[in-house]
C-alpha positions as CSV (number, residue, x, y, z in Angstrom):
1,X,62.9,146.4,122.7
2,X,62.8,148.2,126.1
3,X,60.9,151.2,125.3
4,X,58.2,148.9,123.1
5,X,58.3,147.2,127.4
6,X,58.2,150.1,128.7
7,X,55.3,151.6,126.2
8,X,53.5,148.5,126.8
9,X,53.7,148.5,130.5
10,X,54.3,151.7,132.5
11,X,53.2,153.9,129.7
12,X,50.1,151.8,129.1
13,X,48.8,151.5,132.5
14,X,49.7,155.3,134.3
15,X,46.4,157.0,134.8
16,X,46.8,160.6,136.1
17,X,47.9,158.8,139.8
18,X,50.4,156.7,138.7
19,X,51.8,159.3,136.3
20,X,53.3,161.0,139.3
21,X,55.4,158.1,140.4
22,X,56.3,156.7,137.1
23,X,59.1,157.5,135.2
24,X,58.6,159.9,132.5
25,X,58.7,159.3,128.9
26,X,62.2,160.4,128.5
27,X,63.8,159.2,131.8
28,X,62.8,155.6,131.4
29,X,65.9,154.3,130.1
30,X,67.8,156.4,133.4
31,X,65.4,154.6,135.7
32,X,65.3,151.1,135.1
33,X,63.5,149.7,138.2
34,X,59.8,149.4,136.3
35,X,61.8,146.6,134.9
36,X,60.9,144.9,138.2
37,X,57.5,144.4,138.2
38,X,57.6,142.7,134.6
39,X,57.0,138.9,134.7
40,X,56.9,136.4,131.5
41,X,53.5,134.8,130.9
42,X,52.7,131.6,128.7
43,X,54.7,130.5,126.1
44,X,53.4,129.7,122.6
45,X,55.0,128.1,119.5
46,X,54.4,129.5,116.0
47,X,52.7,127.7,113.0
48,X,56.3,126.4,111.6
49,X,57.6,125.1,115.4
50,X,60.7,127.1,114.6
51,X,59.9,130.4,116.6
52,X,58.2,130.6,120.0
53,X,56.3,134.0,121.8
54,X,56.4,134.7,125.6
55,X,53.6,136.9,126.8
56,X,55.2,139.3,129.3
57,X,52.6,140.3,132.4
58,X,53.2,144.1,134.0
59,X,51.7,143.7,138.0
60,X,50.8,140.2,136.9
61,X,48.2,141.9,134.0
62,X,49.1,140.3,130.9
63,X,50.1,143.4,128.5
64,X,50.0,143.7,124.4
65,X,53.3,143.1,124.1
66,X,55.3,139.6,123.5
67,X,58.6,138.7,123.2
68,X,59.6,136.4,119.8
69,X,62.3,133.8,119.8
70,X,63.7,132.0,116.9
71,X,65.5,128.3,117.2
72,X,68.0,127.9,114.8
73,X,70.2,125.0,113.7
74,X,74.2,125.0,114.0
75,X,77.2,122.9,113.6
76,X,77.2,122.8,117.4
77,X,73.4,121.8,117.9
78,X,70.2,124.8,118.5
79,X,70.7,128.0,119.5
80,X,67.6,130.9,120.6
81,X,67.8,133.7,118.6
82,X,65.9,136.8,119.5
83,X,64.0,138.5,121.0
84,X,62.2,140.4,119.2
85,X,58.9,142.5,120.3
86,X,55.8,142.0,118.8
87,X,52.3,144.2,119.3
């Protein structure tokens, strides 16, 4: 799930600038701190109201990735499941 974050985000947005400060494609799980400047967006519900999406935003630019949640029934009430990342 992080590097499909990271692909979406840092990865997605260096241009030949940015490259030079961001971490590189190997190194991103060593330096987490590009973890900082993601946010979570709008939430949306699925078509069966038993799974919801959360748009994640990199410097507050909402990016092609999503994160997928599932609620599921228990003895003990609802629990989220998840997430999961969707393109």
């Amino acid at each position: 799930m992080l590097k499909s974050l990271w692909a979406g985000s840092v990865g997605a947005s260096a241009d030949a600038e940015e490259a030079s400060c961001s971490p590189a494609a190997d190194a991103w799980e060593r330096d987490l701190s590009w973890l900082c400047e993601l946010d979570l967006g709008d939430f949306n519900w699925g078509r069966t109201d038993s799974h919801f999406y959360a748009e994640v935003t990199y410097r507050a630019q909402v990016i092609e990735v999503s994160l997928g949640f599932w609620i599921k029934p228990t003895d003990a009430g609802w629990v989220v499941a998840g997430p999961s990342t969707l393109w």
